[in-house]
C-alpha positions in Angstrom: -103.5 88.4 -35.2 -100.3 89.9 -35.1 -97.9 90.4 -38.2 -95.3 88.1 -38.2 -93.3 89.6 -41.6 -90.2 88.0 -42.3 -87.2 90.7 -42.5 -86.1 91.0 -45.9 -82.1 90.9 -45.7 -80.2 92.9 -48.4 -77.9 91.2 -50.6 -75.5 92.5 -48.8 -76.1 90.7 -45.9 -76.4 87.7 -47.2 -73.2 87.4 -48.8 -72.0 88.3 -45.7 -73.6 85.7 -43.9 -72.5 83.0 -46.9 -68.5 84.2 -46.6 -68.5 83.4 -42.5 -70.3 80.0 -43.6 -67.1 79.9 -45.8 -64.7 80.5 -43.1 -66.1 78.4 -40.3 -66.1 75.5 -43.1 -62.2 76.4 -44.3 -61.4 76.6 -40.6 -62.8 73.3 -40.4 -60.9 71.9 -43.0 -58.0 73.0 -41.5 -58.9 71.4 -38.6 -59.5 67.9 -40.0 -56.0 68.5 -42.0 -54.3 68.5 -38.7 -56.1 66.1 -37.5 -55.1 64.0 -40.7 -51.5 64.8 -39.9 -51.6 63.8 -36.2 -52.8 60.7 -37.5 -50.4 60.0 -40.4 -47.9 60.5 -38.0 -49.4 58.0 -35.0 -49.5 55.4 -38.1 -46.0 56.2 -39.7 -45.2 55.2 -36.0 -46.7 52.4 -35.6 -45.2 51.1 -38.8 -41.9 51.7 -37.5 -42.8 50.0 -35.0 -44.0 46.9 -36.5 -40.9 47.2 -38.9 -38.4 46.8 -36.2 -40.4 43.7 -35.1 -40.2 42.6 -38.3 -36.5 43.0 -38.6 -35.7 41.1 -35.2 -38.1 38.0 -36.3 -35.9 38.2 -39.4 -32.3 38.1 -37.5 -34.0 35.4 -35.0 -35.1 33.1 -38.4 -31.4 33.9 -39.6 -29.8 32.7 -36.1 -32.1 30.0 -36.3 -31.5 28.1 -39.7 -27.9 28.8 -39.3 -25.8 26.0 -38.6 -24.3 25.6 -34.8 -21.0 25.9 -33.5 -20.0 22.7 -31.9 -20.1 24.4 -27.7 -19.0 21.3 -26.1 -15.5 19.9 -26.4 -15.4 16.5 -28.6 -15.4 13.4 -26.3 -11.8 11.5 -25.6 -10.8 8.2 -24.9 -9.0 7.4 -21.6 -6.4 6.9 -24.0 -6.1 10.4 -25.4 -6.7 12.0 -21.8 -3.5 10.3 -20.3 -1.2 11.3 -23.3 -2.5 14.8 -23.1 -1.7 14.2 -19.0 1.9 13.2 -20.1 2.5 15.8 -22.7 1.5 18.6 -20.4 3.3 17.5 -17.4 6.9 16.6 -20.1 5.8 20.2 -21.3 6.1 21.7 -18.3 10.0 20.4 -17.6 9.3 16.8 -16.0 11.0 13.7 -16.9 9.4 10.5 -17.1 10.7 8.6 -14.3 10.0 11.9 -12.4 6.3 11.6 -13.4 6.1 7.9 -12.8 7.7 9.1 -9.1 5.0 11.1 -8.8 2.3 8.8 -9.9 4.4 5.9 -7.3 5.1 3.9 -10.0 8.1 1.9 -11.1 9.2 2.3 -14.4 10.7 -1.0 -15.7 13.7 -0.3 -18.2 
């Protein structure tokens, strides 16, 4: 048989062998600390993110409940569209037999 005797290390050694057990294990804190960072920062974006959506809904639900300007012009009798025919054309330096000329009409006085 041969002698298979384990090697007795001196203490020495083995605090040796402990303190670069310590390092890699710091240097692998450090790594999951940047690693932490990276990822605080790919969330603090993606809150942004959602923020600004969160904002726009917000404007669109404000647009939304507010009340609406009238767009279209209110409706107007035949009525109301001939005097506003006649006060445009007076407006602009014609008389009325001159508009009824125009028209072909004869103006009874």
């Amino acid at each position: 048989m041969s002698e298979n005797k384990r090697i007795r290390r001196t203490p020495q050694q083995i605090a040796e062998d402990v303190g670069e057990q310590i390092e890699k294990l710091e240097q692998s804190v450090l790594n999951i600390e940047n690693k932490k960072k990276a990822l605080l920062a790919e969330y603090d974006r993606k809150i942004e993110t959602v923020r600004s959506r969160i904002k726009s809904l917000e404007e669109k639900k404000i647009a939304v409940l507010a009340p609406k300007k009238a767009t279209r012009k209110p409706r107007r009798s035949k009525k109301q569209k001939l005097e506003a025919i006649l006060k445009q054309a007076s407006k602009s330096g014609l008389k009325p037999e001159e508009i009824a000329l125009k028209l072909g009409i004869e103006v009874g006085e």
